[in-house]
C-alpha positions as MATLAB code, in Angstrom:
seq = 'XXXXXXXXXXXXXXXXXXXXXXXXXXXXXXXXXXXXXXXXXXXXXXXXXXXXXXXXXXXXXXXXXXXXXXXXXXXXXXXXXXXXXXXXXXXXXXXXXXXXXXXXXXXXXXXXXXXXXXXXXXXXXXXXXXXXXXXXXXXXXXXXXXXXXXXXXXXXXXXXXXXXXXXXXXXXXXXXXXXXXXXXXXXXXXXXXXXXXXXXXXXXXXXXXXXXXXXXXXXXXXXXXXXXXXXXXXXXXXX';
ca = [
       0.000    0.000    0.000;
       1.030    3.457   -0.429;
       2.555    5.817    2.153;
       0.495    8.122    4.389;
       0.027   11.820    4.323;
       0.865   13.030    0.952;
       2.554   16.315    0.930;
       0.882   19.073   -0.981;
       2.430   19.574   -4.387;
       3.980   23.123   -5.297;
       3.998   25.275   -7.926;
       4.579   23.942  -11.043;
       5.893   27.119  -12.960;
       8.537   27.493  -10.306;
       9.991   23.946  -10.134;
      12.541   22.245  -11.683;
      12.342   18.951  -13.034;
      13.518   16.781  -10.153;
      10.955   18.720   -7.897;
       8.305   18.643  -10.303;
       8.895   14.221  -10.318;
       9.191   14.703   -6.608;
       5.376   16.525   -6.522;
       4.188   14.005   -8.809;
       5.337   11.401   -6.402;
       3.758   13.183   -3.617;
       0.533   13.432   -5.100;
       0.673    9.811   -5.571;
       1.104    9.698   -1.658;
       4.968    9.003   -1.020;
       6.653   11.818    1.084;
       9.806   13.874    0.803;
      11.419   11.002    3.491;
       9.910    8.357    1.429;
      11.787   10.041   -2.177;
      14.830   10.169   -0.382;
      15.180    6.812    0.706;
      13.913    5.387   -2.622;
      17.210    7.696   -4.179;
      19.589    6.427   -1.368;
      20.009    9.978    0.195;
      19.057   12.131    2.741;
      15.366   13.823    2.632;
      17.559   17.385    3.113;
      18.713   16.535   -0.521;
      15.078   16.434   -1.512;
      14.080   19.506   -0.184;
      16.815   21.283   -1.719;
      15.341   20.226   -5.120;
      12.802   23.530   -4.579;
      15.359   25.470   -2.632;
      18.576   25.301   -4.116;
      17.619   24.194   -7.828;
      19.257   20.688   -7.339;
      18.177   17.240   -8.276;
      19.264   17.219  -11.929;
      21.359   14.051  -11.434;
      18.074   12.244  -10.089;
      15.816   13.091  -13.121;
      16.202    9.668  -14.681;
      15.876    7.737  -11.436;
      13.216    9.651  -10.230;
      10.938    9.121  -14.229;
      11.566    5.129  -14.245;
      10.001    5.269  -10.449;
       7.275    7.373  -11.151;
       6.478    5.168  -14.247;
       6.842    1.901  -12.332;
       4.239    3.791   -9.415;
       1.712    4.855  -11.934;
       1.982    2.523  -14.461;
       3.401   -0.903  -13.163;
       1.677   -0.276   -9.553;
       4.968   -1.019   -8.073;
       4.254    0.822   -4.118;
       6.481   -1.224   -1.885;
       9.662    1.309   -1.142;
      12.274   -1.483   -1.540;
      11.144   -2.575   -4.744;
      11.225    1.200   -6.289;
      14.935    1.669   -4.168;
      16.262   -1.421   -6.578;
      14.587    0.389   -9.874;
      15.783    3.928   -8.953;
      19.223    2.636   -8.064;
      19.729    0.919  -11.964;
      19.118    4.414  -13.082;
      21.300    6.774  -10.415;
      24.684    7.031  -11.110;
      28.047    8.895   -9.203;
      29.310   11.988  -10.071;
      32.813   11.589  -12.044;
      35.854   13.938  -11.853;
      37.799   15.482  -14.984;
      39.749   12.187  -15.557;
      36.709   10.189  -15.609;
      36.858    8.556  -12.068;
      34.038    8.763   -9.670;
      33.888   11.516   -7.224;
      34.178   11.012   -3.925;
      30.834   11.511   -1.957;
      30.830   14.854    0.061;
      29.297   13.875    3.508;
      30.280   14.414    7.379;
      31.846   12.589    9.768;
      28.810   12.616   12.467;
      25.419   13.977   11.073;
      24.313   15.656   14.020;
      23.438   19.426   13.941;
      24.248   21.932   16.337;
      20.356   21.687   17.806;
      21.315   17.856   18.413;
      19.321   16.599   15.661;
      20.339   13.887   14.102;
      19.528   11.034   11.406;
      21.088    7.293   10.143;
      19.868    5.036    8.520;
      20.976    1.595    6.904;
      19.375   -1.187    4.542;
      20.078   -5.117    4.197;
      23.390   -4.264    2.677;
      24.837   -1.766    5.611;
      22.759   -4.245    8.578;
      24.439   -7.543    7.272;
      27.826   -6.091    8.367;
      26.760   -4.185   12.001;
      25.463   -1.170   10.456;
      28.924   -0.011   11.075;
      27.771    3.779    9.825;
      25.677    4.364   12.446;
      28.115    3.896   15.578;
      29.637    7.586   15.110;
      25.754    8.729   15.146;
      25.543    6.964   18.515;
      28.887    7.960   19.893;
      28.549   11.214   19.513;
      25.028   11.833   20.246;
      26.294    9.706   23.900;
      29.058   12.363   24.264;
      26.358   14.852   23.839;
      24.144   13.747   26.116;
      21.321   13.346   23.461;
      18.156   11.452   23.688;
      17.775    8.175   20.765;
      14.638    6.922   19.207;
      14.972    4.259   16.235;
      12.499    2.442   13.769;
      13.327   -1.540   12.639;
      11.540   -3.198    9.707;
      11.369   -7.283    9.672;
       8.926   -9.380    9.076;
       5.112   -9.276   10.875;
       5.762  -12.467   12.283;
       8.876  -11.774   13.961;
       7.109   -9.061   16.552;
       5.920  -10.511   19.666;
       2.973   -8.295   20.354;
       0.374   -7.395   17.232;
       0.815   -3.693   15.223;
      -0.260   -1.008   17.433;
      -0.258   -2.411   20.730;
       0.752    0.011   23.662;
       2.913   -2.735   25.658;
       5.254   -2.857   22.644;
       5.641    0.829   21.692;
       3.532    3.364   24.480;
       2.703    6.276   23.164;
       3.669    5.915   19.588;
       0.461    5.862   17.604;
       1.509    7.073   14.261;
       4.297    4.717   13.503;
       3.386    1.652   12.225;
       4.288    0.943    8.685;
       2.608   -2.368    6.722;
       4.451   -3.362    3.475;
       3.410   -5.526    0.887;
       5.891   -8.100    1.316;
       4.658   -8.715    4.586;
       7.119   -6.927    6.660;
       6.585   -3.922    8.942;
       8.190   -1.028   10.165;
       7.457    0.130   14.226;
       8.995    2.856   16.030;
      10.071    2.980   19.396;
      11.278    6.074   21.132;
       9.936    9.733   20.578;
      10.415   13.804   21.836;
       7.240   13.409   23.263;
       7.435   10.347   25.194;
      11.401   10.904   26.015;
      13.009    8.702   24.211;
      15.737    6.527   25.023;
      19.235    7.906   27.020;
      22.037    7.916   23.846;
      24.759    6.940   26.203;
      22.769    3.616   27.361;
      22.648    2.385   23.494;
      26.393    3.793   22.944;
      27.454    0.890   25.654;
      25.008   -1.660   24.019;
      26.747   -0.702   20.725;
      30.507   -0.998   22.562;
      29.108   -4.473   24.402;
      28.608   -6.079   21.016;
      31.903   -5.343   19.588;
      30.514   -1.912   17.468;
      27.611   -4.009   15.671;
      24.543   -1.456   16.079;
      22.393   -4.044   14.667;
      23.028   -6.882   16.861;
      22.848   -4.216   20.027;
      19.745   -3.434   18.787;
      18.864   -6.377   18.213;
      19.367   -7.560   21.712;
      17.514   -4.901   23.371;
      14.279   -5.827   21.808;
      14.558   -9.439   22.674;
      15.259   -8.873   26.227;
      12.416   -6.663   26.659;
      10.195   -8.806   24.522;
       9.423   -7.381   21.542;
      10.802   -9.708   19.172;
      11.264  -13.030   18.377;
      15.161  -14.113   19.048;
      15.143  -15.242   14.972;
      14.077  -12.330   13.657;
      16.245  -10.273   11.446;
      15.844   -6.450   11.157;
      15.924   -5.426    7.430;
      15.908   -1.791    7.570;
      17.267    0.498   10.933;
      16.951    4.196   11.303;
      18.225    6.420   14.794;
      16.997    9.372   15.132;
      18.207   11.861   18.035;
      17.524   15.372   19.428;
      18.479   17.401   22.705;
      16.347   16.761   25.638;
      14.835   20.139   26.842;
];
């Protein structure tokens, strides 16, 4: 089924052609978090496709999606990752090699605020990426929330139910392969202390997954042979 809450599209006249693909997928009921994870980057990248005029590099990618949403009724986010990825391709430098990727060390702003997030590929080997989110957000005394995909049978307690994640009511996301993605952790419910995860993460020899992992089995929430397929940490100062 299609993502939730479709963003409004904008102005047509004033967008370029990445944003105007990125409306059109909106409309359709994906959002700007949803576009960025289907092009493998990071939703500020999307919004600078209105802002800063960017996006050209993502026309292609972003067409054979669209086409595959309204035409082949392809709506599962994985599925339209693996057709937008045949059609992205790196940046190359004068001699024809490909550019390095400009990114930071620790994406954490000055506010705290902070975003990872890995898929099968990155989780198979620790999600390795997401222990300098951790370790630094620990050092900054930040608050952690996260969201897991696996499958619906792996979760101990049925979708929605308050013992497994209190006070989070809007996260619960049902794919059509049968998998689903919960949240745990929020601003408004507090979250979960950085610093305790950071010494899960250092317990299980820097494997975020497997630390993760861990901490929902012991308090119950899923089954020991479940495998998460998709992790994303979130984290912001506590006030």
């Amino acid at each position: 089924m299609p993502p939730r809450r479709p963003n409004r599209p904008g102005h047509q006249g004033e967008l370029n052609e990445a944003a105007r693909l990125a409306d059109r997928l909106q409309a359709a009921g994906y959002t700007k978090r949803d576009i960025a994870r289907i092009i493998d980057r990071d939703p500020s990248l999307v919004s600078q496709f209105y802002t800063k005029n960017k996006g050209a590099a993502f026309v292609p990618a972003l067409r054979q999606v669209l086409a595959a949403v309204e035409t082949g009724g392809i709506t599962d986010l994985p599925e339209l990752a693996a057709i937008a990825a045949r059609h992205t391709h790196r940046r190359t430098t004068a001699s024809g090699a490909r550019a390095r990727v400009r990114t930071k060390a620790v994406l954490i702003t000055p506010t705290g605020s902070g975003t990872g997030r890995v898929g099968a590929q990155a989780i198979a080997s620790g999600s390795a990426r997401l222990r300098p989110l951790i370790a630094e957000a620990a050092r900054r005394g930040l608050r952690l929330a996260f969201t897991v995909r696996l499958a619906k049978t792996g979760y101990v307690h049925p979708s929605g139910s308050r013992t497994d994640s209190p006070g989070i009511r809007r996260d619960v996301v049902q794919r059509a392969d049968h998998t689903e993605e919960r949240s745990y952790g929020s601003a408004q419910t507090g979250g979960f202390d950085a610093a305790d995860f950071a010494r899960r993460v250092d317990a299980a020899a820097g494997d975020v997954t497997a630390a993760v992992h861990q901490w929902m089995v012991e308090t119950g929430r899923i089954r020991e042979d479940a495998q998460i397929l998709h992790l994303e940490v979130r984290t912001w100062r506590p006030r």
